[in-house]
N, C-alpha and C positions, 0 to 999 in steps of 0.2 A: 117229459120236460124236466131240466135239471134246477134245483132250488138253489139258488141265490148264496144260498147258506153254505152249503155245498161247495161249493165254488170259491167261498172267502176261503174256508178251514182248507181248502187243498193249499192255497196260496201261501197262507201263513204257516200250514205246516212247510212247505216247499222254501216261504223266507227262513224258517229257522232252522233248516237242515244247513241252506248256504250260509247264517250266521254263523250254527255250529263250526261249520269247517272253517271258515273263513279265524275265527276265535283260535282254531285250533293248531291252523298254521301257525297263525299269529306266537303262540304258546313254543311252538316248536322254533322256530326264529332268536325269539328272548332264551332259550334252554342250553346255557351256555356250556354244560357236559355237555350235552347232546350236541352240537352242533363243533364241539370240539373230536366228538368219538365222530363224526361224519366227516372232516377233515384229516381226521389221521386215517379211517379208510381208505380215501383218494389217495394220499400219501401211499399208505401199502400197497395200494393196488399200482400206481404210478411207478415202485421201486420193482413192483413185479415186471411189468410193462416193457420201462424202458429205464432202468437203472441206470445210463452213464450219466442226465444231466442232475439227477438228483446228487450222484456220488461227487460229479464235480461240485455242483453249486456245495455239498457241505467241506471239500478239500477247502475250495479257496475262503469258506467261511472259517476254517481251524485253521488256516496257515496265515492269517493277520490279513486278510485280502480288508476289505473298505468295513468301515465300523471303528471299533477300538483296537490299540494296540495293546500289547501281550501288561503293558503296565497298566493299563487303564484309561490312560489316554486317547480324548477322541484323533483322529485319524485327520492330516489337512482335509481331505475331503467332503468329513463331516462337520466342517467348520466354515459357516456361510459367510460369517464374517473374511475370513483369511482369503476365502475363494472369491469375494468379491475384490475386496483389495490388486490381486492377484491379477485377476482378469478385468480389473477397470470397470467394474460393475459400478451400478449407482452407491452413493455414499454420500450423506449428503453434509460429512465434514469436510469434504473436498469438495467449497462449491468455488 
């Protein structure tokens, strides 16, 4: 016959293994190195992989493609005001 007693302590040991992890993940998530050196492996492995879209995507990121321009200037596109105007978007001094 198993005692009673026995049986909680497995339990709780068994809840606080799954706290433990669960805590531990959690830690590994907020570790913003770490979670930075785990993206830049995907990245190296990715460049290993299959190099052309990575090489494109950074071409047309250094040759002024969408973001800013070469002066600092955001780019029309990144300007939601202009692109609404543009394309008759909502505006609600145009009513």
């Amino acid at each position: 016959m198993t005692d009673p007693h026995d049986d909680l302590a497995d339990r709780v040991a068994a809840t606080r293994a799954q706290l433990f992890d669960t805590l531990d993940a959690i830690e590994d998530k907020l570790n913003v190195p770490k979670q930075i050196g785990i993206a830049a492996s995907k990245v190296k492995r990715g460049i290993d992989e299959k190099p052309v879209p990575y090489l494109a995507g950074l071409a047309a990121r250094g040759s002024g493609g969408r973001g800013y321009r070469r002066d600092g200037a955001p780019t029309a596109v990144d300007r939601p005001s202009a692109v609404h105007r543009v394309r008759g978007g909502h505006n609600p001094g145009n009513r």
